[in-house]
N, C-alpha and C positions, 0 to 999 in steps of 0.2 A: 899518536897516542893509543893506544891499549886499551882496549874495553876489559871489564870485567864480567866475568857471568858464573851463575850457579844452574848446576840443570835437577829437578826431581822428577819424578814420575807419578803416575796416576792410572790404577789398573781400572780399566771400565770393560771389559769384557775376559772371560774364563783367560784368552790368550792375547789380548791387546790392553795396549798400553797408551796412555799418550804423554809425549814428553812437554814439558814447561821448563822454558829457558825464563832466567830470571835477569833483566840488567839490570848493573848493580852502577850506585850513585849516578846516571846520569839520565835525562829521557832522549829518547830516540824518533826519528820523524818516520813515518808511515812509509816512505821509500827505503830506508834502514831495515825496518822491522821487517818487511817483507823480503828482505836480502838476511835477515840471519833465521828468518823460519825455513828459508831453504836451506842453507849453510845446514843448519840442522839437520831438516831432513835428509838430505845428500848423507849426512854423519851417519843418521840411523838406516838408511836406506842399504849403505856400503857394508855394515852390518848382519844382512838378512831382514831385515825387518822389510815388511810389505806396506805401503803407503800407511806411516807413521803419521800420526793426528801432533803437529806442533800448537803450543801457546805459547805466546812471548809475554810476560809481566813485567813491567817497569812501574817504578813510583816505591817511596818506600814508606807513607804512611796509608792510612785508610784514606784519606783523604786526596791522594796524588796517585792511588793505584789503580792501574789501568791493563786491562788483558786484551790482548790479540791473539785473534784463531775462529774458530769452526764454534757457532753457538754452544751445542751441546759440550765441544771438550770445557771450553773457558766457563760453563757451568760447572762442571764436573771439577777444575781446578781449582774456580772459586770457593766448591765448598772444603777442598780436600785444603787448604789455607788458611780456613775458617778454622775446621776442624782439627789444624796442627798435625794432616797427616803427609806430610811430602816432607820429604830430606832433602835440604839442598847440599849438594857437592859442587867446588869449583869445575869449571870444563873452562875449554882455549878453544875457541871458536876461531879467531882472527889468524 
C-alpha cells in the first residue's frame, strides 16, 4: 500500500530551513517514523542541503497530533501550524 505525505517548511535561521513531513490518514510506529525522517533527509541531503532538521507529523486532529524530531525544530513547526504558516505540497517518499 502507498503512503501518503505532504512536506512544508519552516525557516528558523537567515539560511536554514527545517522540513516537516506530514503522514497523511494513517499513524506510523516509531521504527516507521525514523525510516521516513531519513528517507527524508537522504532527499534533502542529495540536494545540497547540509544536515537538514526533519519533523514528521501524523494525527489529523488537535487531538491525535503528534510531532517527531529535534525539540527545538517540532517547537518551531508546532507554532508555524498554529499560526497557519507552512504549505503543504504532496511529495512520494516510498
Amino acid at each position: 500500500m502507498k503512503r501518503s505525505y505532504v512536506h512544508g517548511t519552516v525557516r528558523h535561521a537567515p539560511k536554514g530551513m527545517i522540513h516537516a513531513v506530514r503522514v497523511k490518514e494513517e499513524l506510523l510506529g516509531l521504527d516507521e517514523i525514523d525510516q521516513l525522517a531519513a528517507r527524508m533527509r537522504e532527499r534533502i541531503e542529495a540536494r545540497g542541503e547540509v544536515t537538514p532538521e526533519i519533523v514528521v507529523v501524523q494525527g489529523d486532529r488537535k487531538e491525535t497530533l503528534a510531532l517527531f524530531g529535534a525539540p527545538y525544530a517540532v517547537n518551531l513547526v508546532r507554532a508555524a501550524m498554529f499560526n497557519a504558516a507552512i504549505r503543504w505540497t504532496p511529495i512520494e517518499l516510498d
